[in-house]
mmCIF file of the C-alpha atoms, coordinates in Angstrom:
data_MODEL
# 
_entry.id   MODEL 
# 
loop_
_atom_site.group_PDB 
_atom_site.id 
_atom_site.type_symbol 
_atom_site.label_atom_id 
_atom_site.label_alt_id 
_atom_site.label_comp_id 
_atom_site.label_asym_id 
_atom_site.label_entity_id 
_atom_site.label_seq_id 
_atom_site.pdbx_PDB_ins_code 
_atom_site.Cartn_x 
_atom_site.Cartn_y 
_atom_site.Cartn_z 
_atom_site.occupancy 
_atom_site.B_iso_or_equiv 
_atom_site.pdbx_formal_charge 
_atom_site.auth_seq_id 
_atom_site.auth_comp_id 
_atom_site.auth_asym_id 
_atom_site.auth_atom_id 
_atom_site.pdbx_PDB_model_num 
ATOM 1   C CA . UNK A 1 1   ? -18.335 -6.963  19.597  1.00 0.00 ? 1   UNK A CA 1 
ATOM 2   C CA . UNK A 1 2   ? -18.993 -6.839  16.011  1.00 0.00 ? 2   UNK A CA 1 
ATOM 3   C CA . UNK A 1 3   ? -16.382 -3.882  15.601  1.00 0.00 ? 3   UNK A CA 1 
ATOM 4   C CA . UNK A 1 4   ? -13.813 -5.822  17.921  1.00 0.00 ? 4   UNK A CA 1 
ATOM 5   C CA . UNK A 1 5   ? -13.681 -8.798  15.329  1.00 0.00 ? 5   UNK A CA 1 
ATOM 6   C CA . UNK A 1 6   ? -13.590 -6.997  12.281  1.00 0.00 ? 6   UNK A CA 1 
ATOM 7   C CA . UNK A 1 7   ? -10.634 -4.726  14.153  1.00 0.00 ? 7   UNK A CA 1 
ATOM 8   C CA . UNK A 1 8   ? -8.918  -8.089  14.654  1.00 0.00 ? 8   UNK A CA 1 
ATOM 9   C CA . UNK A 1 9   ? -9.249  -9.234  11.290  1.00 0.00 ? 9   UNK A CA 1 
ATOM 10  C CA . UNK A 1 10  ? -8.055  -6.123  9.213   1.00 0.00 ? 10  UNK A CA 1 
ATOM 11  C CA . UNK A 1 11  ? -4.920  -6.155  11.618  1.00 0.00 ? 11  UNK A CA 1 
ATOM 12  C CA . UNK A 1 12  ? -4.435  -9.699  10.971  1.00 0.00 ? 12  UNK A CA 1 
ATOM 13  C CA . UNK A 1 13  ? -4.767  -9.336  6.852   1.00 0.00 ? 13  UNK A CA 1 
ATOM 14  C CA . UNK A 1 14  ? -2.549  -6.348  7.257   1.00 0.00 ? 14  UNK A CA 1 
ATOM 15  C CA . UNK A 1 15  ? 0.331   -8.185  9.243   1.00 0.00 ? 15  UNK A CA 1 
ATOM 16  C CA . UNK A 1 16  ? -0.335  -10.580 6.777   1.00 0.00 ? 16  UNK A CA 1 
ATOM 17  C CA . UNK A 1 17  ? 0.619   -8.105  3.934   1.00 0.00 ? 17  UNK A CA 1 
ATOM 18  C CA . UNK A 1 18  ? 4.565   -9.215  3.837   1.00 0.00 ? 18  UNK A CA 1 
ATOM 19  C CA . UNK A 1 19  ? 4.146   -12.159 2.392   1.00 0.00 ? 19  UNK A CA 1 
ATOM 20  C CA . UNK A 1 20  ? 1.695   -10.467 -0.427  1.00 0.00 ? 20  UNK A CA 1 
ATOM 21  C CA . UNK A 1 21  ? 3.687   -10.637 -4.314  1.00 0.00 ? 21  UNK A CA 1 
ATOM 22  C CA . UNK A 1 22  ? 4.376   -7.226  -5.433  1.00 0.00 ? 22  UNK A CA 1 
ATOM 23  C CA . UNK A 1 23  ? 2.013   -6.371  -7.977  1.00 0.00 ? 23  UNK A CA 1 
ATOM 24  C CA . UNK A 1 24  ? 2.996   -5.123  -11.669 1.00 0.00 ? 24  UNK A CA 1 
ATOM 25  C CA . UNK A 1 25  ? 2.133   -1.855  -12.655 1.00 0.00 ? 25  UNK A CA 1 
ATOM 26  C CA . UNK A 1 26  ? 4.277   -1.542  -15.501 1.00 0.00 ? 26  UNK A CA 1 
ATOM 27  C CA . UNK A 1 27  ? 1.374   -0.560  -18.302 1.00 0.00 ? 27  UNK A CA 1 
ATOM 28  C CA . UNK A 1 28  ? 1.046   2.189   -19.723 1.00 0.00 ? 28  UNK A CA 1 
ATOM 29  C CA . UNK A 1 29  ? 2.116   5.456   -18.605 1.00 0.00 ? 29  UNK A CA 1 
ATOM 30  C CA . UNK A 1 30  ? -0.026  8.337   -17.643 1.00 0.00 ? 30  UNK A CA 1 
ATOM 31  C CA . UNK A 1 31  ? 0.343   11.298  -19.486 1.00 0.00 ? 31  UNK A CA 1 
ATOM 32  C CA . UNK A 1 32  ? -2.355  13.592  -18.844 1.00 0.00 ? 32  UNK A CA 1 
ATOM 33  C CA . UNK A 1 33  ? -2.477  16.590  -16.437 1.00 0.00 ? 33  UNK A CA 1 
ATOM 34  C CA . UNK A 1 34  ? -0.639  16.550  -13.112 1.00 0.00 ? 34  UNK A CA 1 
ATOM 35  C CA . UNK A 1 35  ? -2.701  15.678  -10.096 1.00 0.00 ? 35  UNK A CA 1 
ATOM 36  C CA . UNK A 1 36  ? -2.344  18.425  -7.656  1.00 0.00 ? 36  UNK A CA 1 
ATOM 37  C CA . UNK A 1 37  ? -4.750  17.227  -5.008  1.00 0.00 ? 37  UNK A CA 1 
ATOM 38  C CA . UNK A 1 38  ? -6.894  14.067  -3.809  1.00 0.00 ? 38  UNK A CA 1 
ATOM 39  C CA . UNK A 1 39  ? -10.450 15.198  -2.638  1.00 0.00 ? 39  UNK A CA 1 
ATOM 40  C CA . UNK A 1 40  ? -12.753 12.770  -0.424  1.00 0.00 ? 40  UNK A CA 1 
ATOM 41  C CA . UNK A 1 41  ? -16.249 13.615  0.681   1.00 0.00 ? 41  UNK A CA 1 
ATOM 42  C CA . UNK A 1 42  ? -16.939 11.190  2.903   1.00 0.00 ? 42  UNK A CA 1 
ATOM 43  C CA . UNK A 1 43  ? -21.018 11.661  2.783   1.00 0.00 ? 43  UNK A CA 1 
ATOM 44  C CA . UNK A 1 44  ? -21.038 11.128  -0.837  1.00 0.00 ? 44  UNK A CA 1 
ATOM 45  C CA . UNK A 1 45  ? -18.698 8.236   -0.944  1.00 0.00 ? 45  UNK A CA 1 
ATOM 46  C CA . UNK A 1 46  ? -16.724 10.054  -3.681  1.00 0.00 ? 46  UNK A CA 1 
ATOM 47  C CA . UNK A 1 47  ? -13.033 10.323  -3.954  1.00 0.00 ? 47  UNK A CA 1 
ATOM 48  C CA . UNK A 1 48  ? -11.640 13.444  -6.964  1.00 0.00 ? 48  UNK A CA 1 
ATOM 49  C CA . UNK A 1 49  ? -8.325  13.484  -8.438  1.00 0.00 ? 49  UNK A CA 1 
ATOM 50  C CA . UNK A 1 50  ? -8.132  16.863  -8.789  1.00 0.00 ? 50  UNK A CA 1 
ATOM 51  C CA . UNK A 1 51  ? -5.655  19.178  -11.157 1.00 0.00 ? 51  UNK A CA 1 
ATOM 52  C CA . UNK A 1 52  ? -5.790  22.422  -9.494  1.00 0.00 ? 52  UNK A CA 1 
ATOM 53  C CA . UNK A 1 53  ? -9.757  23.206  -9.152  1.00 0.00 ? 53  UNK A CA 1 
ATOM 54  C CA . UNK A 1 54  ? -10.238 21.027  -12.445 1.00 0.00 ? 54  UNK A CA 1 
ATOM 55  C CA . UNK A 1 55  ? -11.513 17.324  -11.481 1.00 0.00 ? 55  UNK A CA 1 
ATOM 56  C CA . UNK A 1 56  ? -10.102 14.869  -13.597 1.00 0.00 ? 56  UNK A CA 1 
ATOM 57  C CA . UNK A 1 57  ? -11.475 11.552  -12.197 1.00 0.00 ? 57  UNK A CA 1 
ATOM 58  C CA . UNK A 1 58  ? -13.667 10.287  -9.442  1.00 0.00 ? 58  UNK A CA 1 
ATOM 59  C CA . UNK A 1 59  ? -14.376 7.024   -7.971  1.00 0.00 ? 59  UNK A CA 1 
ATOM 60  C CA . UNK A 1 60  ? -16.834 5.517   -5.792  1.00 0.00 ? 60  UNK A CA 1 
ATOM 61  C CA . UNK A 1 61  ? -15.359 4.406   -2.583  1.00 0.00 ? 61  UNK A CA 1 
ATOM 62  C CA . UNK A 1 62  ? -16.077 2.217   0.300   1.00 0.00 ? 62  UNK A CA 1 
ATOM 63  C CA . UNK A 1 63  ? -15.267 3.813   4.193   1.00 0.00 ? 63  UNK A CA 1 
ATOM 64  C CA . UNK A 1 64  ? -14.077 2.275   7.561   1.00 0.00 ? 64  UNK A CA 1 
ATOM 65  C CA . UNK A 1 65  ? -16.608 -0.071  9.044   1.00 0.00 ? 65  UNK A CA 1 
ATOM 66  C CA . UNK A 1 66  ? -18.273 2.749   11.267  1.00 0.00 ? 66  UNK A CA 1 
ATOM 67  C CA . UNK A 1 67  ? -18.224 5.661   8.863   1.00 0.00 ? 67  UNK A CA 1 
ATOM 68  C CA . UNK A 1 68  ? -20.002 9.041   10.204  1.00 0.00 ? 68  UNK A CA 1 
ATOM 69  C CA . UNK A 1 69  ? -17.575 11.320  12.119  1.00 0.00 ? 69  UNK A CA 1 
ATOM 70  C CA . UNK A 1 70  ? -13.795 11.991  12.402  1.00 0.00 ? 70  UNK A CA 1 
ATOM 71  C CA . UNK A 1 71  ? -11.232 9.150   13.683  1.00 0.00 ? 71  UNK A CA 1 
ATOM 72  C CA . UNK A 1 72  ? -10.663 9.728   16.832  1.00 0.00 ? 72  UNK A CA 1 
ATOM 73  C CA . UNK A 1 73  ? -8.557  6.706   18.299  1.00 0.00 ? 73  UNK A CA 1 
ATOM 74  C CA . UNK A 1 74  ? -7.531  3.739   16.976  1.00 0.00 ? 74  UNK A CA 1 
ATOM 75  C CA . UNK A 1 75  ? -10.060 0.739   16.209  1.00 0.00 ? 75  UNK A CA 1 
ATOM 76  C CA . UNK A 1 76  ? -12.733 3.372   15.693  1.00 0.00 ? 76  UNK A CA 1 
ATOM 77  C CA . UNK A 1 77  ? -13.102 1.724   12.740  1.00 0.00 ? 77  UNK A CA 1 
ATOM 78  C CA . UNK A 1 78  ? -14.073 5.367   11.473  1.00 0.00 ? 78  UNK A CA 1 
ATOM 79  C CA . UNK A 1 79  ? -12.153 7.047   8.321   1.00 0.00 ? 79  UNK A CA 1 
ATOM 80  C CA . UNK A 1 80  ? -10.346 10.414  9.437   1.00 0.00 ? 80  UNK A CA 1 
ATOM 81  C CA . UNK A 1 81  ? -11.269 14.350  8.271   1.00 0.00 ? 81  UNK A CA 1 
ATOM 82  C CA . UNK A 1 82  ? -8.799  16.874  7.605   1.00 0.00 ? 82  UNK A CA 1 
ATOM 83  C CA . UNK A 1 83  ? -5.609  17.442  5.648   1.00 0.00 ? 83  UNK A CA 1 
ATOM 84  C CA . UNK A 1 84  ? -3.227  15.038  4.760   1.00 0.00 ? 84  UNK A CA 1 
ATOM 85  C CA . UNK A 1 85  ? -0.528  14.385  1.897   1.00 0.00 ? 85  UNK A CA 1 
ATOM 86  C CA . UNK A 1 86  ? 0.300   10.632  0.412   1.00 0.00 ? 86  UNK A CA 1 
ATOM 87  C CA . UNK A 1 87  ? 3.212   9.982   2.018   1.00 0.00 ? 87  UNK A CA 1 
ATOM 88  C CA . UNK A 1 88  ? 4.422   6.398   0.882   1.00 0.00 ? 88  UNK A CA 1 
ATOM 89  C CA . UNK A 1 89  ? 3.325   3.361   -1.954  1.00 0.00 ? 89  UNK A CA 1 
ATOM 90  C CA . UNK A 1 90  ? 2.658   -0.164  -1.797  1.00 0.00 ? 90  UNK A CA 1 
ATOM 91  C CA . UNK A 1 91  ? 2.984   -2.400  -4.189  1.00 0.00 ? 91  UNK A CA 1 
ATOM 92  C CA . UNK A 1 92  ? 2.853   -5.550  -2.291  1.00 0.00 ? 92  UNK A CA 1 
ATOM 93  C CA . UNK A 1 93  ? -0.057  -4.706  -0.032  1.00 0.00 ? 93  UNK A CA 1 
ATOM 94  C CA . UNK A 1 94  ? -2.866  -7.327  0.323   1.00 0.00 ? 94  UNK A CA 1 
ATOM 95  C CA . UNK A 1 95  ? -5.397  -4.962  -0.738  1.00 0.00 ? 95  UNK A CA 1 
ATOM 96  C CA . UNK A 1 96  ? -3.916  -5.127  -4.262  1.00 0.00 ? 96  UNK A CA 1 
ATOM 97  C CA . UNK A 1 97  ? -1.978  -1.451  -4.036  1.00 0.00 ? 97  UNK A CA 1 
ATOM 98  C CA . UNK A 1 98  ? -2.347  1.001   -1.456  1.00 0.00 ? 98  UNK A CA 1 
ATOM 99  C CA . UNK A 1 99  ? -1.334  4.683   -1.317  1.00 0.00 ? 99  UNK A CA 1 
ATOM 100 C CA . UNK A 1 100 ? -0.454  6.136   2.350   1.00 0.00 ? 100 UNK A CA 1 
ATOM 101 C CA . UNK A 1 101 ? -2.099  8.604   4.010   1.00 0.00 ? 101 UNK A CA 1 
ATOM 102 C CA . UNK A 1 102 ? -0.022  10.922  6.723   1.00 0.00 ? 102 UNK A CA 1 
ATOM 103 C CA . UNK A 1 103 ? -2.680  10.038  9.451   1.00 0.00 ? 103 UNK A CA 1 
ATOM 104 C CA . UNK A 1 104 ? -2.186  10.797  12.296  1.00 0.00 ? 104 UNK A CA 1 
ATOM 105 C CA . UNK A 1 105 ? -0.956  14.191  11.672  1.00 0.00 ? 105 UNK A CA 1 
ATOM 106 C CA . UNK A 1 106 ? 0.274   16.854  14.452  1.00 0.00 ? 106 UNK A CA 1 
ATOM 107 C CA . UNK A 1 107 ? -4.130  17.642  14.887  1.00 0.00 ? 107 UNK A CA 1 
ATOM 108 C CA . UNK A 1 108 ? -4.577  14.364  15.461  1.00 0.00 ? 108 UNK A CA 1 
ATOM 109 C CA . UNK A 1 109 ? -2.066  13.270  17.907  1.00 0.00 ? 109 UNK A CA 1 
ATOM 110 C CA . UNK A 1 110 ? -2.828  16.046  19.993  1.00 0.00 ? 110 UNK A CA 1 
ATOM 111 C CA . UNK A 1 111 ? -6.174  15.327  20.063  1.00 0.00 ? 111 UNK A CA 1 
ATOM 112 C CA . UNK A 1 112 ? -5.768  11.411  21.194  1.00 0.00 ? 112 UNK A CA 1 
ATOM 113 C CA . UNK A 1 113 ? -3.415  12.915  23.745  1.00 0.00 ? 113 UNK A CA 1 
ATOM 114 C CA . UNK A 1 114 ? -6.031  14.887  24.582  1.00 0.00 ? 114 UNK A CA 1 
ATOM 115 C CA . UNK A 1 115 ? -8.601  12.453  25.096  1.00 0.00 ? 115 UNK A CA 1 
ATOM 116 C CA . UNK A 1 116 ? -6.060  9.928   26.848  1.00 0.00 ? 116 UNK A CA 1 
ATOM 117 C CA . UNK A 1 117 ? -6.376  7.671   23.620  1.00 0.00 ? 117 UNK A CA 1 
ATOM 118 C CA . UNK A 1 118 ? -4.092  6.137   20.821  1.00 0.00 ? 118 UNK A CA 1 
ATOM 119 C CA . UNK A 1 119 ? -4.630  7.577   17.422  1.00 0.00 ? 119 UNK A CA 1 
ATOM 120 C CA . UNK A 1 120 ? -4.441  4.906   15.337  1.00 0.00 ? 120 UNK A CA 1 
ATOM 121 C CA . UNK A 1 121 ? -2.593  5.183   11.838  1.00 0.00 ? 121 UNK A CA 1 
ATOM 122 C CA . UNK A 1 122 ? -2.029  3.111   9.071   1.00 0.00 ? 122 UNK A CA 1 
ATOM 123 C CA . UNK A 1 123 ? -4.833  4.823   6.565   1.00 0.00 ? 123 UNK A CA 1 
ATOM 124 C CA . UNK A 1 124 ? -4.647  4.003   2.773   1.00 0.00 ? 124 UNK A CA 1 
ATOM 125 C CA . UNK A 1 125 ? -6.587  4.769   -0.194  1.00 0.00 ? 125 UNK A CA 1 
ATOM 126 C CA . UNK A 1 126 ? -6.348  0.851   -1.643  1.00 0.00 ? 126 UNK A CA 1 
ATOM 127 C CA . UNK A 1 127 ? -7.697  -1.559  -3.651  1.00 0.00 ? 127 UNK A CA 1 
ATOM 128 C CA . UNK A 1 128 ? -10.183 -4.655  -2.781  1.00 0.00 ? 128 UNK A CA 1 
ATOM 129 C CA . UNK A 1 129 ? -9.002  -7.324  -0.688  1.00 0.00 ? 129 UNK A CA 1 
ATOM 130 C CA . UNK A 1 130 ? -6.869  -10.212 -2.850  1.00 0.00 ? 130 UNK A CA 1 
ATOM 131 C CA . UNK A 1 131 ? -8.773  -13.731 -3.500  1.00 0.00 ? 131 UNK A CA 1 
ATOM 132 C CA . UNK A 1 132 ? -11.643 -12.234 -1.575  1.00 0.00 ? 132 UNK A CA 1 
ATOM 133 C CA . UNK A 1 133 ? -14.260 -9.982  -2.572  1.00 0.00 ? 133 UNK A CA 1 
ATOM 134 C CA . UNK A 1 134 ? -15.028 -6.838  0.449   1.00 0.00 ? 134 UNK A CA 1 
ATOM 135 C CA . UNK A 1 135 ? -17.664 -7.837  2.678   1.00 0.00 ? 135 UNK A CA 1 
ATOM 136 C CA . UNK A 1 136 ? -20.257 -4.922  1.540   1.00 0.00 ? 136 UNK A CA 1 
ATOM 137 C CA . UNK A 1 137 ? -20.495 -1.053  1.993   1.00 0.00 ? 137 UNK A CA 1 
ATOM 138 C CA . UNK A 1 138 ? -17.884 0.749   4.370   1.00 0.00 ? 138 UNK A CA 1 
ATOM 139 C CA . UNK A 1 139 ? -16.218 -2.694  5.224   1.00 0.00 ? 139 UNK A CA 1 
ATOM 140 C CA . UNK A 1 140 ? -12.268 -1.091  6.135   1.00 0.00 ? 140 UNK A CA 1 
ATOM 141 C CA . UNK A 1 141 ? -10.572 -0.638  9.099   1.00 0.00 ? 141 UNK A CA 1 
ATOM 142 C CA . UNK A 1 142 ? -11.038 3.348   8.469   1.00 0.00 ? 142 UNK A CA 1 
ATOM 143 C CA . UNK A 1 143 ? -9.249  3.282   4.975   1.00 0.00 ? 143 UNK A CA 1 
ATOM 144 C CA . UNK A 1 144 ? -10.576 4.388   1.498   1.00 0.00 ? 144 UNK A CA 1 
ATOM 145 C CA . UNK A 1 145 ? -10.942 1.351   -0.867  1.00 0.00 ? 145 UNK A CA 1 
ATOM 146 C CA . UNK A 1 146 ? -11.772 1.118   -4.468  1.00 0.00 ? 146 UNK A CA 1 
ATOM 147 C CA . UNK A 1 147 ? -11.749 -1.465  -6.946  1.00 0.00 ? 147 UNK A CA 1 
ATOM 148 C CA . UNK A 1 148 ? -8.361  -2.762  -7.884  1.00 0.00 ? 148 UNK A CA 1 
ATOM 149 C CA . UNK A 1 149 ? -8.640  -1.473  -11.208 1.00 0.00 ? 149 UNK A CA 1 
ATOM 150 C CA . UNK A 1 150 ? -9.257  2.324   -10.086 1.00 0.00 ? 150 UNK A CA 1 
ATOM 151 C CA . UNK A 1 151 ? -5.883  1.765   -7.739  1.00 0.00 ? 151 UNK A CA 1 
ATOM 152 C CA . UNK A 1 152 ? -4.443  1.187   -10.716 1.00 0.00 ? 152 UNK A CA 1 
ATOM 153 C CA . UNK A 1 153 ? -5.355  4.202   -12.094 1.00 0.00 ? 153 UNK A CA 1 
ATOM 154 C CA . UNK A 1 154 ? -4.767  6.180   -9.440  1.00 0.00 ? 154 UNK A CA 1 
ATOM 155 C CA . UNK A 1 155 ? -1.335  5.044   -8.310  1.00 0.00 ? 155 UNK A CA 1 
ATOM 156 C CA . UNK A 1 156 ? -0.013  5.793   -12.209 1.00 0.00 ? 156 UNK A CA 1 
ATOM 157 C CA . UNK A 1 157 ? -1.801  9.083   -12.240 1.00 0.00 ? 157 UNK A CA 1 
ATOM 158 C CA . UNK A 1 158 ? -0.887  9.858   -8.543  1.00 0.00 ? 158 UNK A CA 1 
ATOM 159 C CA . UNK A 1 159 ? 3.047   8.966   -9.308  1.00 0.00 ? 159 UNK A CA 1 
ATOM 160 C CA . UNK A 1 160 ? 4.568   10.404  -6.494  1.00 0.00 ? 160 UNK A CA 1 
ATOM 161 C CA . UNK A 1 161 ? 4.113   11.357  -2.687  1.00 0.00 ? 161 UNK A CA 1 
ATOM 162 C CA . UNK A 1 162 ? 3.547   14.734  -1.129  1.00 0.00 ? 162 UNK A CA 1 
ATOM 163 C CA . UNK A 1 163 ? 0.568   14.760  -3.338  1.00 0.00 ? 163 UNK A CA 1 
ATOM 164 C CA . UNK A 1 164 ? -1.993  16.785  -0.921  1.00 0.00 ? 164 UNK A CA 1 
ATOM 165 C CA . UNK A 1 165 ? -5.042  14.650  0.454   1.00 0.00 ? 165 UNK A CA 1 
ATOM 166 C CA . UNK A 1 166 ? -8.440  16.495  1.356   1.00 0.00 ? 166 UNK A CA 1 
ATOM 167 C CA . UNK A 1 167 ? -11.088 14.464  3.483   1.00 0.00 ? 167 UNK A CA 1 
ATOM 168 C CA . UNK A 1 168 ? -14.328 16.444  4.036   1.00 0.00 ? 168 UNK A CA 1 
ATOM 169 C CA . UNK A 1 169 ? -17.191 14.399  6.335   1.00 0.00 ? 169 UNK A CA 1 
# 
């Protein structure tokens, strides 16, 4: 029941997310190395920005609202495992910025067909909810949230999409 309500309520904030201003990230510039991959291990609650097998950053992060195990169909409220690429930016989003993640890819759409259930979609690495503070530990839908200043960082030092996207359990 719990899991129902909090379903309904990121789906609400994220319909919601039109009407969000954009946000300005025109600061300074990153200039360091190129980030060639994102690495998540879920367990650890630790997200890398990686430069070939060199770490640059990391970042505590905060996981769907039912963490342990792979997303299997939408509302699981569970973050997924497996390889992915950012594949689009938003500036406006209500969780300050938010970089997509390709979920569901080809894997994962055969396996909802498989089990006779919708995937889901609609995974970000974002930032904290606006005017609000998160509700405690592992509090998303199934996305990866850090604190809106770390989105900053990230979405200057991550400048571009096709950037690859690791998630280990």
């Amino acid at each position: 029941m719990i899991r129902s309500i909090l379903a309904v309520f990121a789906a609400c904030l994220w319909l919601s997310a039109c009407e969000v201003p954009e946000v300005d990230v025109s600061g300074s510039k990153y200039t360091g190395p190129e980030v060639t991959r994102i690495v998540l291990n879920k367990g650890a609650r630790k997200l890398y920005l990686m430069h070939d097998s060199r770490q640059l950053k990391s970042y505590d992060v905060e996981l769907g609202f039912n963490p342990v195990g792979d997303k299997v169909r939408q509302g699981d409220g569970r973050t997924p495992e497996g390889e992915y690429f950012i594949d689009r930016r938003n500036n406006r989003s209500i969780f300050h910025l938010s970089l997509g993640i390709n979920y569901p890819n080809a894997h994962d759409r055969a396996e909802a067909r498989r089990l006779g259930v919708p995937p889901g979609g609609d995974i970000f690495i974002h930032g904290a909810r606006r005017k609000t503070s998160p509700i405690g530990p592992d509090w998303t839908a199934g996305c990866i949230s850090v604190e809106n200043y770390e989105i900053e960082e990230i979405w200057k030092m991550v400048p571009r999409n096709g950037v690859p996207v690791t998630i280990n359990p």
